[in-house]
C-alpha positions as CSV (number, residue, x, y, z in Angstrom):
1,X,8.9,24.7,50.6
2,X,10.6,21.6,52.5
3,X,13.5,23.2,53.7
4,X,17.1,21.0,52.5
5,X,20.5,22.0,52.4
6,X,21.3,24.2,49.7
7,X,24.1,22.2,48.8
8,X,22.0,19.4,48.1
9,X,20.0,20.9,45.1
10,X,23.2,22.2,44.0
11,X,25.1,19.0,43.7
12,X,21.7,17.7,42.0
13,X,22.0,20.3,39.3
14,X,25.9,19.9,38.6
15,X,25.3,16.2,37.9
16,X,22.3,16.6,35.8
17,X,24.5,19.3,33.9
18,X,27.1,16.7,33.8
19,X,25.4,14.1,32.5
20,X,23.7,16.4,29.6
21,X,27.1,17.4,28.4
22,X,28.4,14.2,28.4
23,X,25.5,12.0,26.9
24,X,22.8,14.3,25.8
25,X,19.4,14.3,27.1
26,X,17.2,12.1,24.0
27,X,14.7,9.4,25.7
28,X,17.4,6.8,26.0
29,X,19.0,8.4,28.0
30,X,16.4,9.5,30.6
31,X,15.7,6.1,30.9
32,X,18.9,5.1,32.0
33,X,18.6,7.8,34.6
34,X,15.6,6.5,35.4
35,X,16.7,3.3,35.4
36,X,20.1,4.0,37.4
37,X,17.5,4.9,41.0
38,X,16.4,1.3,40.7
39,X,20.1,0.3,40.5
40,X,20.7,2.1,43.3
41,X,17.8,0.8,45.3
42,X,18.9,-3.2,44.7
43,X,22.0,-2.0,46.0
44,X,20.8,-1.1,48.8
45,X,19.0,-3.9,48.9
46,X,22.0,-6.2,49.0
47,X,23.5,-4.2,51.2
48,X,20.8,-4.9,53.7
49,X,20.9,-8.1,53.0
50,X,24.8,-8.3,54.3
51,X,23.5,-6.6,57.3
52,X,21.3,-9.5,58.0
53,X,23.7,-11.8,57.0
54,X,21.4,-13.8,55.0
55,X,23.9,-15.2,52.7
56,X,25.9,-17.9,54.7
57,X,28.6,-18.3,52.4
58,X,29.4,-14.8,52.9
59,X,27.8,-13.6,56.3
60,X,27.6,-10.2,57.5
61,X,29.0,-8.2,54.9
62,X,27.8,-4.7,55.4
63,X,27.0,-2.0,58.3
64,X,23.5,0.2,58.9
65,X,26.0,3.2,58.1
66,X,26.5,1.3,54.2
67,X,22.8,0.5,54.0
68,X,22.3,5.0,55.0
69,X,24.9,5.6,52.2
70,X,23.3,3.3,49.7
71,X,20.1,5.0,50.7
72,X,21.4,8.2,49.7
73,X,22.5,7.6,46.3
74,X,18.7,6.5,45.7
75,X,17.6,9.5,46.7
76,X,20.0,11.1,45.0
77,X,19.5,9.2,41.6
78,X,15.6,10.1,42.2
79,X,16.6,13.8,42.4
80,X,18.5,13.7,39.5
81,X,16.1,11.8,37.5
82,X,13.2,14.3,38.2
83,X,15.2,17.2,37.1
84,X,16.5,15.2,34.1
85,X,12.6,15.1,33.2
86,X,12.3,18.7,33.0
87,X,10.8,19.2,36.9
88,X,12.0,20.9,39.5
89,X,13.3,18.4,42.4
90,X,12.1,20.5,45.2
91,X,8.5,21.0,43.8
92,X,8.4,17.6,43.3
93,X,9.7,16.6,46.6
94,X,7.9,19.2,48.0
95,X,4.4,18.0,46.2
96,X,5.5,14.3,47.4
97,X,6.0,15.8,51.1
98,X,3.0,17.4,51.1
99,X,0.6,14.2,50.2
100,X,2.5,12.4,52.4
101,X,1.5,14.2,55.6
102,X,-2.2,15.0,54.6
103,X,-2.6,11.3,54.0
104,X,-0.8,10.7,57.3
105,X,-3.0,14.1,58.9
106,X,-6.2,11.9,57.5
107,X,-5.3,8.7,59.1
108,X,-5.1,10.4,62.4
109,X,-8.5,12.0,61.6
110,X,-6.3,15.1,62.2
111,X,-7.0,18.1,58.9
112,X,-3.7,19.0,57.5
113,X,-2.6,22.9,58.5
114,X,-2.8,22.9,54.4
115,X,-6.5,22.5,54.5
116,X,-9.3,25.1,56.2
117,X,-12.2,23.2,57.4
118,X,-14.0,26.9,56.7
């Protein structure tokens, strides 16, 4: 299994506990969590965008280390979301990993240390 600060999964659990108590878990409300990780990502978006200073009324409004942050409460959000569904984060994660570098393994014409070519 991908190997992630313990910490991590624990803060991922507290807020999913969290947000149960407080708010229940019925489908409206998994699809606000749902719906909050694309909240998060136009944030980050917009923070990006003040990076680049694409707005010239305002500028340069934000840092790379704001756009990072931004970047983590998406992944957080995601995290939260999945367990929220009933799954656990790091099988999912894991799972998502694991694609990720056999498709990249293929691309390279490389076999994934997954797969035996037996």
């Amino acid at each position: 299994m991908t190997s992630v600060n313990e910490s991590i999964w624990a803060a991922v659990r507290a807020c999913r506990d969290v947000l149960d108590e407080a708010n229940g878990s019925d489908p409206q409300e998994l699809t606000c969590r749902v719906l909050k990780v694309a909240e998060e990502a136009g944030e980050a978006a917009g923070a990006w965008i003040g990076v680049l200073g694409q707005n010239p009324r305002k500028g340069v409004t934000h840092t790379r280390a704001e756009v990072a942050g931004e970047l983590a409460d998406v992944a957080l959000a995601a995290l939260i979301a999945i367990e929220s569904l009933g799954f656990d984060a790091r099988e999912v994660l894991d799972d998502c990993a694991g694609k990720v570098g056999a498709r990249l393994a293929a691309a390279a014409g490389a076999v994934p240390a997954a797969v035996s070519r037996d």
